[in-house]
C-alpha positions, -999 to +999 in steps of 0.1 A: +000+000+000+028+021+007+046+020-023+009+024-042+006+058-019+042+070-028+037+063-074+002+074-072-006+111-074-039+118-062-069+093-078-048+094-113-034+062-128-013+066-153+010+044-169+042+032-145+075+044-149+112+050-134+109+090-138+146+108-134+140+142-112+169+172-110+166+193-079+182+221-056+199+202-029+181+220-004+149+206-019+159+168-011+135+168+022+105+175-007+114+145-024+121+124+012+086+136+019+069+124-013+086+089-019+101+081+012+138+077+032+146+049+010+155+068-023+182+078-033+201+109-045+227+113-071+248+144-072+246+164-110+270+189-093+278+211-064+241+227-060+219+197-080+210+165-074+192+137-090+165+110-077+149+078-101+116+069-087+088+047-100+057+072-106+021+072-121+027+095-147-002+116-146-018+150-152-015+148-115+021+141-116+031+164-136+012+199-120+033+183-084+068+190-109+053+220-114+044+233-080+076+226-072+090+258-091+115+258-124+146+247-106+131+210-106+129+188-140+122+157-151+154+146-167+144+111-179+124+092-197+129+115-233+092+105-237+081+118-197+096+148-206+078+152-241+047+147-219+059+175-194+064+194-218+033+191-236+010+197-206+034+228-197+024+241-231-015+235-226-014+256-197+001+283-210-025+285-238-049+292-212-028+325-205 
């Protein structure tokens, strides 16, 4: 149940998959919060860092990247980040 709770972003689905997130290092207690103490982090360099976890990609999903302001990316998979990207430009559209 808890790793259901940790992929799962609200009541959204989505399809499974290892998603690659770069951060601020002073945002790694965000991402403890979220998926738990047992991830882990992989330095990019001096002030980022890098987690893999398995996610429910999601409409859902995706507007928690973006809450999370535009020093956080999904890095991997190419085809998450075509998504990300895709829903980024849909809101905007609305602007």
């Amino acid at each position: 149940m808890a790793a259901y709770a940790k992929a799962t972003f609200g009541l959204y689905q989505g399809n499974k998959e290892k998603v690659h997130i770069q951060f601020p290092n002073s945002m790694c207690g965000v991402f403890i919060d979220r998926f738990g103490k047992d991830i882990t982090f992989r330095p990019v360099n001096a002030e980022y860092s890098e987690c893999a976890v398995d996610v429910n990609v999601s409409p859902q999903f995706f507007g928690w990247i973006f809450s999370l302001g535009k020093n956080v990316k999904v890095t991997r998979p190419v085809s998450v980040v075509e998504q990300m990207r895709k829903a980024a430009e849909e809101f905007v559209e609305n602007y």
